[in-house]
N, C-alpha and C positions, 0 to 999 in steps of 0.2 A: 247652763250647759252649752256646751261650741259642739255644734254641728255643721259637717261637710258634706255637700251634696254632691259627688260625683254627676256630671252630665246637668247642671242646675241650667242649661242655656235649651234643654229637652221639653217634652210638653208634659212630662210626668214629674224631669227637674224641677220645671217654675212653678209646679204646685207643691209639692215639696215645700220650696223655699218659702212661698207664700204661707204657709200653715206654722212652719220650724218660728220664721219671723214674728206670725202671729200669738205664738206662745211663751214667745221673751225668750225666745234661743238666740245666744250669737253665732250667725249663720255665715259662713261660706259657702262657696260653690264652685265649681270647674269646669271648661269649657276645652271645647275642640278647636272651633275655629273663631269665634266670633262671643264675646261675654254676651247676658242675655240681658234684657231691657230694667233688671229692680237693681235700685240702687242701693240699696239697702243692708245688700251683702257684699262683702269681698272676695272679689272675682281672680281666680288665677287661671290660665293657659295650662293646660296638663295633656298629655298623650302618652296613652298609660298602654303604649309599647316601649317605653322608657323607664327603667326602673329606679333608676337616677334622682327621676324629675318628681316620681311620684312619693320616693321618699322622702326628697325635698319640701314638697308640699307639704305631707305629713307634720313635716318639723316645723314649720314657719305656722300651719294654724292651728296646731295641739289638738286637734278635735276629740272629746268624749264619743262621739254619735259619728260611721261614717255610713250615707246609703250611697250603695252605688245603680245609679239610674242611668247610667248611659247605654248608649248604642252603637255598636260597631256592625250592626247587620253580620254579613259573613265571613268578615275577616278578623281571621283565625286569630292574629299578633294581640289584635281590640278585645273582641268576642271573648275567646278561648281564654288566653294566656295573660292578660291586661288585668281582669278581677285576683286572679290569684296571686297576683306582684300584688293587688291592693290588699288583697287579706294578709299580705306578708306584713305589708308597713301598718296595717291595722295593729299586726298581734304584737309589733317591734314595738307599737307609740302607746299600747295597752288600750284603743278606742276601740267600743263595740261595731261591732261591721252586720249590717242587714244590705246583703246582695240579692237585687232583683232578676230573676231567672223568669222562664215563658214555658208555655203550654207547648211551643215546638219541638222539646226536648221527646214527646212521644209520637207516634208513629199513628193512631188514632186506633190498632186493631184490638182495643179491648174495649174503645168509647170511653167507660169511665174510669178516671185516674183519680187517687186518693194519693196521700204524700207515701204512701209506703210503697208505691209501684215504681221499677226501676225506667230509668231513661231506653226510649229506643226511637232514637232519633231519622228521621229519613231524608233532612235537607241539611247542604251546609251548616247553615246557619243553626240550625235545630242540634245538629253534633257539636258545635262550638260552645251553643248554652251550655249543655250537658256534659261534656271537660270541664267547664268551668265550672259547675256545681260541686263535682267531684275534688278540682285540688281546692277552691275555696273552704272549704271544710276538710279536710287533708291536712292543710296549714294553719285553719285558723278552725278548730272546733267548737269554740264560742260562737261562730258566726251564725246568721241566721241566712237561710235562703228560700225567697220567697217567689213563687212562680204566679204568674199569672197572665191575661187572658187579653182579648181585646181590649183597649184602653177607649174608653169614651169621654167626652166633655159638655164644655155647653157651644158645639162649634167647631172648637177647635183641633179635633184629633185628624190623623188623617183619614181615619173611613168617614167622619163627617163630613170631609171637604173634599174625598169622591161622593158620597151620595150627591151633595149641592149642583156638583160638575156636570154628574149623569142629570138629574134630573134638569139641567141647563142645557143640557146637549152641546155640551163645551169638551167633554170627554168621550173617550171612544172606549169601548168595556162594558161590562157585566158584573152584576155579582151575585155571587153562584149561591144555588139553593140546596145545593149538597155540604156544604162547608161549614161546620157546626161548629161554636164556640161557646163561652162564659162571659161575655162584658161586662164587663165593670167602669165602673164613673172612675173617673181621675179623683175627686175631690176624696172617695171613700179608699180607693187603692195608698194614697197617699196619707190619711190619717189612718191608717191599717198598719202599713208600715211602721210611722211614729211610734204607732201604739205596743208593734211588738218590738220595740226598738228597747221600749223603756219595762219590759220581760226577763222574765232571765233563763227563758227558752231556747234554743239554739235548734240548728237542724233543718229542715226542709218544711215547709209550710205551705201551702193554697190559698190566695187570694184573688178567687174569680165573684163575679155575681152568680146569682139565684137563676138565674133564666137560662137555659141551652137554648139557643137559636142561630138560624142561616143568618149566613150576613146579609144576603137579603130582605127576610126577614128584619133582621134591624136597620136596613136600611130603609122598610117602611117605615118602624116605628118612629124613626130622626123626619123620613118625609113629615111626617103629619105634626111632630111636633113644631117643625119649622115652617109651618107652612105651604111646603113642595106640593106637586101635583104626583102621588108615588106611582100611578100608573106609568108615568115618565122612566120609572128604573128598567131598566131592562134585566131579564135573571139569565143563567145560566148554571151549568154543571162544570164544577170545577172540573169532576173524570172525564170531561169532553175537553179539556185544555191541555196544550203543554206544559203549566204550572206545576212544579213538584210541589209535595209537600202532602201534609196528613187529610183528611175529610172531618172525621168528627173525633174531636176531642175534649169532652169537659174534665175539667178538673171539678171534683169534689171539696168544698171548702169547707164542710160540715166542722172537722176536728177543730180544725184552725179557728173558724167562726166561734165556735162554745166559749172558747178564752177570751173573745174580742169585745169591749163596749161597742166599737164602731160596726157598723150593719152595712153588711155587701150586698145593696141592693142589686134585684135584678133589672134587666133592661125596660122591662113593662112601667117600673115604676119611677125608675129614675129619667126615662122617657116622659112621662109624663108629666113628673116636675116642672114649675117653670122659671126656680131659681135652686 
């Protein structure tokens, strides 16, 4: 099977690629500004405000399999309008398309969100997602879209490497003990993906971890697994900030989970891991 990794040069890309590779897939990937460090795979330049470029893609690597993992943060052309030119050229080249979507698409005033509750976005960005769920599946009703939650690693994400900073006293900031999420490891979010890649499911799905908790809170549980001193964190109230954006939002990954071999550890345990 040829699989194309939209945003492969990302920190949820290179796991991706690392797993698709590890499975005897022939793997591509696409990049914004810079290809990403495996060599393994063929790397093409894409900016998928161009529709051009992206059906060009398309055609030159035939891919079966496409995820798209990138990230445009809040612009709109990226974010919004970018995935559903890709679900277009997905449903023209007949390749299964699994679009990764985010917890920011709700507003947090119900707390818990299951895949049957609609979007009520309250950041740019958070409305961008949520467009983009909409015509992706619009266009491509095969597609699958899958939301999910804080991304963690071994290190590598970037609330890991604010924890490190804060507790370095290299970073100025907080983080906030009002701010409720689902974490999820990178390694499980990315063979979750895979898994309902190769489904013949379609539609909106939840892939968070087990665990609700503040980022602070996780930002202990990264302290102590890294060694940090976590009294070093300093916390905070998001609603005391200028930050827009929801409080607490878990997604519920219960349905999604029942179908999945792969286990969406929570933070408690894959914190604790130490490979």
């Amino acid at each position: 099977m040829t699989v194309l990794i939209i945003g492969g040069s990302g920190f949820l890309g290179a796991e991706l690629i690392r797993q698709a590779v590890a499975a005897g897939h022939t793997t591509a990937a696409t990049y914004a500004t810079r290809p990403g460090g495996t060599s393994e795979v063929a790397w093409h330049e894409l900016d998928l405000r161009h529709a051009a470029r992206v059906d060009a893609v398309m055609a030159e690597v035939g891919p079966h399999l496409v995820v798209n993992a990138s990230s445009g943060g809040a612009d709109w052309a990226v974010t919004a309008e970018g995935p559903v030119r890709l679900a277009m050229a997905a449903a023209k080249y007949g390749a299964r398309l699994v679009h990764v979507s985010s917890d920011a698409v709700f507003s947090g005033a119900r707390v818990h969100y299951d895949e049957s509750c609609l979007p009520d976005p309250v950041t740019p960005y958070g409305a961008a997602k949520a467009v983009a769920e909409t015509g992706v599946l619009f266009v491509n009703p095969e597609a699958v879209v899958a939301r999910t939650s804080l991304i963690i690693g071994y290190g590598r994400s970037v609330h890991e490497r604010a924890v490190h900073e804060l507790a370095a006293g290299t970073r100025d900031g907080v983080l906030f003990t009002d701010d409720i999420r689902c974490p999820v490891h990178v390694v499980d979010l990315a063979a979750a993906l895979l898994e309902l890649a190769s489904h013949d499911k379609a539609g909106i799905h939840h892939l968070a971890g087990s665990d609700a908790m503040s980022r602070h809170a996780l930002g202990i549980l990264i302290a102590r697994r890294d060694g940090l001193d976590a009294s070093r964190l300093p916390a905070g109230l998001r609603a005391d900030s200028a930050l827009p954006g929801a409080l607490d939002v878990r997604l519920d990954s219960e349905a999604t989970q029942r179908n999945l071999s792969t286990t969406l550890r929570g933070a408690h345990r894959f914190c604790a891991a130490t490979a």
